[in-house]
C-alpha positions as CSV (number, residue, x, y, z in Angstrom):
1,X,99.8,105.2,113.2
2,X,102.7,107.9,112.8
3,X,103.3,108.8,109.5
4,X,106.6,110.6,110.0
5,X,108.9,108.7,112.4
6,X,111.3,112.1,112.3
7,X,108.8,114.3,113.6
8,X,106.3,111.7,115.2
9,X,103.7,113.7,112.6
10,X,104.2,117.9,114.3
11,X,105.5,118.6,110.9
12,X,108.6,120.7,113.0
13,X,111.8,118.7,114.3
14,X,113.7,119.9,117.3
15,X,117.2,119.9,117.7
16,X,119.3,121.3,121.0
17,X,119.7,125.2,119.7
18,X,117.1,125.3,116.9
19,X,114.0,123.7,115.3
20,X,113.7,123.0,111.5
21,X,111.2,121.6,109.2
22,X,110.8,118.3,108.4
23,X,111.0,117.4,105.7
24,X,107.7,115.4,105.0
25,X,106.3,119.0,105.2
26,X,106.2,119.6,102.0
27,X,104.9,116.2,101.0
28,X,101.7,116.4,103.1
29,X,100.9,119.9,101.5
30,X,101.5,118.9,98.2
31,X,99.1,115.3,99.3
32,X,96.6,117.3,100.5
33,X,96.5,119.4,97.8
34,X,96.0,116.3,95.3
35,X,93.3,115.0,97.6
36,X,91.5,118.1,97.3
37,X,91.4,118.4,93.5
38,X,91.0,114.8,92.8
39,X,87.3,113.9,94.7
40,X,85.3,115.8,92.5
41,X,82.7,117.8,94.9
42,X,79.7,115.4,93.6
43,X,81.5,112.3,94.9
44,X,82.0,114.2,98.6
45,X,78.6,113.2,99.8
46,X,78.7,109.4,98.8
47,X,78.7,107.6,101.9
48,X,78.1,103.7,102.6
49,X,74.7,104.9,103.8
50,X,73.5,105.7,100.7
51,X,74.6,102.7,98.4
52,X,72.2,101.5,97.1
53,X,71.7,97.4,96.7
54,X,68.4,97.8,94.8
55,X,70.5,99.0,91.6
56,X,71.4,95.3,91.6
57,X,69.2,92.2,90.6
58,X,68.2,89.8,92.2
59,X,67.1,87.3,89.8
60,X,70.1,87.9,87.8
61,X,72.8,85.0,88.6
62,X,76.6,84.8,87.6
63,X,77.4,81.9,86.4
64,X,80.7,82.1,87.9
65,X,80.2,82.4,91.4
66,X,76.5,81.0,91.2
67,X,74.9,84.0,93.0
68,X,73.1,87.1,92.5
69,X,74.0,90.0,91.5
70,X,72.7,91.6,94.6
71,X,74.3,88.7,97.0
72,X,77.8,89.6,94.9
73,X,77.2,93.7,95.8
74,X,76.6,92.9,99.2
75,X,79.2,91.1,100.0
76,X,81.9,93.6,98.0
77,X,79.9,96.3,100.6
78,X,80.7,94.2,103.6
79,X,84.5,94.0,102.0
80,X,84.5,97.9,101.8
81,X,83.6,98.5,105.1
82,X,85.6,95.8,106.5
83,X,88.5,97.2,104.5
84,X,87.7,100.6,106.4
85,X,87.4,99.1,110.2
86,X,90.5,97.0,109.3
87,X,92.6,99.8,108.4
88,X,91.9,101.8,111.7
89,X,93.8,99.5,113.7
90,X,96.1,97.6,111.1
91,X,98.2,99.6,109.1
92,X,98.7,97.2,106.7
93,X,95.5,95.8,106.0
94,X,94.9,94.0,102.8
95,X,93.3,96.4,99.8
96,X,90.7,96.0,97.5
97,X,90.6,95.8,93.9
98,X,87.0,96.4,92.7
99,X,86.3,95.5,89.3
100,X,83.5,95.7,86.9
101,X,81.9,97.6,84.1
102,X,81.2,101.3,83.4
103,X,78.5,102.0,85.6
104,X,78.4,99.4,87.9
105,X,79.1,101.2,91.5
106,X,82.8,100.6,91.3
107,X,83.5,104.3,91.6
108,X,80.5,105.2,93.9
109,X,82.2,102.5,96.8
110,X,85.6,103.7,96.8
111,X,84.5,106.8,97.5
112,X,82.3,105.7,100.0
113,X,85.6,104.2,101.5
114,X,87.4,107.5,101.2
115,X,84.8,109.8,102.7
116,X,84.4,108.1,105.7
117,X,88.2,106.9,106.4
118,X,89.0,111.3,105.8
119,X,86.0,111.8,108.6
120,X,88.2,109.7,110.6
121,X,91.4,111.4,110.2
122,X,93.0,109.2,108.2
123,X,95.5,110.5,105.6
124,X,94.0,109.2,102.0
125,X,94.5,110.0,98.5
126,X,92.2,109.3,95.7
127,X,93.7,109.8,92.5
128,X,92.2,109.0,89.0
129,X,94.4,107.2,87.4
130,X,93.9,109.5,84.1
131,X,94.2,112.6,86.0
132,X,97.2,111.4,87.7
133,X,99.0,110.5,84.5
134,X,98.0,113.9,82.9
135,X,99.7,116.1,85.8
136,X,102.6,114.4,85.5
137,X,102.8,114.6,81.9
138,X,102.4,118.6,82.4
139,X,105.3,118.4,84.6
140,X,107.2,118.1,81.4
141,X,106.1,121.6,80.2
142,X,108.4,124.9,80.7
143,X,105.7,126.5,82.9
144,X,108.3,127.8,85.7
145,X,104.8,128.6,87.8
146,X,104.3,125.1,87.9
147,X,106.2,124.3,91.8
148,X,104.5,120.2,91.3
149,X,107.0,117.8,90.5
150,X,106.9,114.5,88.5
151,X,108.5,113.2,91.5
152,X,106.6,114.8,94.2
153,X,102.8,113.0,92.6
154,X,105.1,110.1,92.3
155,X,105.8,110.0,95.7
156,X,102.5,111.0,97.0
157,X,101.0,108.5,95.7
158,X,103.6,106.0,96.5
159,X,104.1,106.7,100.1
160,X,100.4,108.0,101.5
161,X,98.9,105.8,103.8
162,X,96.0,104.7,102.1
163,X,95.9,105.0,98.2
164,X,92.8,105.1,96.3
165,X,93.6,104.4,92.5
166,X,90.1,104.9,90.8
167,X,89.7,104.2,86.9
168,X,92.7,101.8,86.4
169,X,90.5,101.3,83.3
170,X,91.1,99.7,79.7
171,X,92.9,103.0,78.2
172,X,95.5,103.0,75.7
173,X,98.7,101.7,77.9
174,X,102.3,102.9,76.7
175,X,105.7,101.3,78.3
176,X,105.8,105.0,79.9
177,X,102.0,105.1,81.6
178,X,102.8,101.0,82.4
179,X,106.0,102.1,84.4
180,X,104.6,104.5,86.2
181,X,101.8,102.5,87.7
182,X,104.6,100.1,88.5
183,X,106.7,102.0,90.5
184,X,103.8,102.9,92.4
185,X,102.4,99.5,93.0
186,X,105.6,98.4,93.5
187,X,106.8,100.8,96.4
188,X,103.1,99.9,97.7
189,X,103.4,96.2,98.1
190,X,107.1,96.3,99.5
191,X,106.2,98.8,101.8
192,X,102.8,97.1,103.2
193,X,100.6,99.8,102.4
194,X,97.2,99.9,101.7
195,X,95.6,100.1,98.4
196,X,92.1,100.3,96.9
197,X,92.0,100.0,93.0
198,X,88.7,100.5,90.5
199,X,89.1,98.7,87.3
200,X,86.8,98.1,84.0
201,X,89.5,95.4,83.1
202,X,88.3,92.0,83.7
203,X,90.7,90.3,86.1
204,X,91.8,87.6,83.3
205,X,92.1,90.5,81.3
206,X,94.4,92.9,83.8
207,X,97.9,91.2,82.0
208,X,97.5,91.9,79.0
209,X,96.7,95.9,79.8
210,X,99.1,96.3,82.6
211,X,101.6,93.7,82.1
212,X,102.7,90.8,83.8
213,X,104.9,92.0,86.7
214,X,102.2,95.1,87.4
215,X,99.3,92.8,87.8
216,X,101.3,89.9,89.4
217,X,101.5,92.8,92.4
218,X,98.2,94.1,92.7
219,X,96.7,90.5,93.2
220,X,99.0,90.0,95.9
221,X,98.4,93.6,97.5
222,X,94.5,93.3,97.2
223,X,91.7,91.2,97.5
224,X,89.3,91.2,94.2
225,X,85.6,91.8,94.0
226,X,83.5,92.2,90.8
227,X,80.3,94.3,91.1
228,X,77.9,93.6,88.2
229,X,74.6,95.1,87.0
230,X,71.9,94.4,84.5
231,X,71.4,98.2,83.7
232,X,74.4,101.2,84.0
233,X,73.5,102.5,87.2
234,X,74.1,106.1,85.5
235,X,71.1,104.8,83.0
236,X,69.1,103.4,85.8
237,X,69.1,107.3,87.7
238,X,68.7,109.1,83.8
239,X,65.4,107.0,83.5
240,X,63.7,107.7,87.4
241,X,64.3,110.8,86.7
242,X,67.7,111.2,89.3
């Protein structure tokens, strides 16, 4: 896939007598840049290799879906790496919305998902959705050092090939924070890219945090899975000793 049409991804556009910058220069640098601050060095290693399907019971059944808890992770596994072969070829491939609670592997997969589409060359960003809000909050500030823009994370996360929107979880929503997950689901869906989206909302629940037009977009944009667990998988590692 060519990210820039302009410059066909050199970065440089030619012209008869001279060459200039394109413009989607500075938005790769500032993307990059984002990338790099946002996968916190633990997470760097996690890798579909290593998740581990013992964290999640057998015997344990949902009631909703009549299976077990370990059937449930491994198919949402199988989705996740489906998502990642899919999205090699298909630019448009359908994302994943991964929900569950605290300390259930939602986190864990999407970075497995991010790790291994970056070994591939593919241009990601995996922003936490607190994170994301706080640096453009501090856009506001009169720190001339600060060269960031509201628009440019806007746009960064709006218009990168594949988006990774980790902890889109039950926090204390305001008409701003709601309207500026909008715009970027939004611009996602009408523009057919690629989304993967962690949640500790319950699906039946997502409304009511994110409102109606919000959620109404990320159910059509990705395909839900709910990963479940008897024991935080945090507390499970605390108690071997991990």
């Amino acid at each position: 896939m060519v990210f820039c049409r302009k410059c066909s991804d050199s970065g440089l556009i030619i012209h008869d007598d001279f060459v200039e910058q394109c413009s989607c220069y500075k938005q790769r640098a500032i993307t990059s840049k984002i990338v790099a601050s946002q996968i916190p060095p633990k997470f760097q290693g996690f890798t579909f290799k290593n998740f581990n399907l013992g964290f999640y019971s057998k015997s344990s059944i949902d009631p909703e879906r009549n299976k077990s808890l370990r059937d449930i992770a491994a198919s949402t596994l199988l989705a996740a790496k489906s998502f990642v072969n899919n999205s090699l070829t298909d630019s448009s491939t359908e994302g994943l919305l991964l929900t569950g609670p605290v300390g259930s592997g939602k986190t864990f997969l999407a970075c497995c998902i991010a790790n291994e589409l970056l070994s591939r060359n593919k241009k990601i960003l995996f922003a936490v959705v607190p994170d994301l809000l706080d640096q453009i909050k501090a856009t506001y500030g009169s720190n001339k050092s600060n060269t960031v823009t509201e628009s440019d994370l806007l746009d960064s996360a709006r218009e990168v090939p594949i988006l990774v929107l980790d902890d889109l979880g039950a926090h204390n929503y305001t008409d701003w924070t709601r309207n500026k997950i909008f715009t970027i689901i939004n611009y996602r869906l009408n523009n057919l890219l690629p989304t993967i989206i962690t949640t500790n909302i319950n699906l039946e629940d997502l409304e009511e945090h994110l409102g109606e037009r919000t959620t109404s977009r990320i159910l059509q944009m990705c395909k839900p899975y709910r990963l479940l667990v008897d024991v935080d998988i945090r507390m499970q590692l605390a108690k071997a000793g991990k």
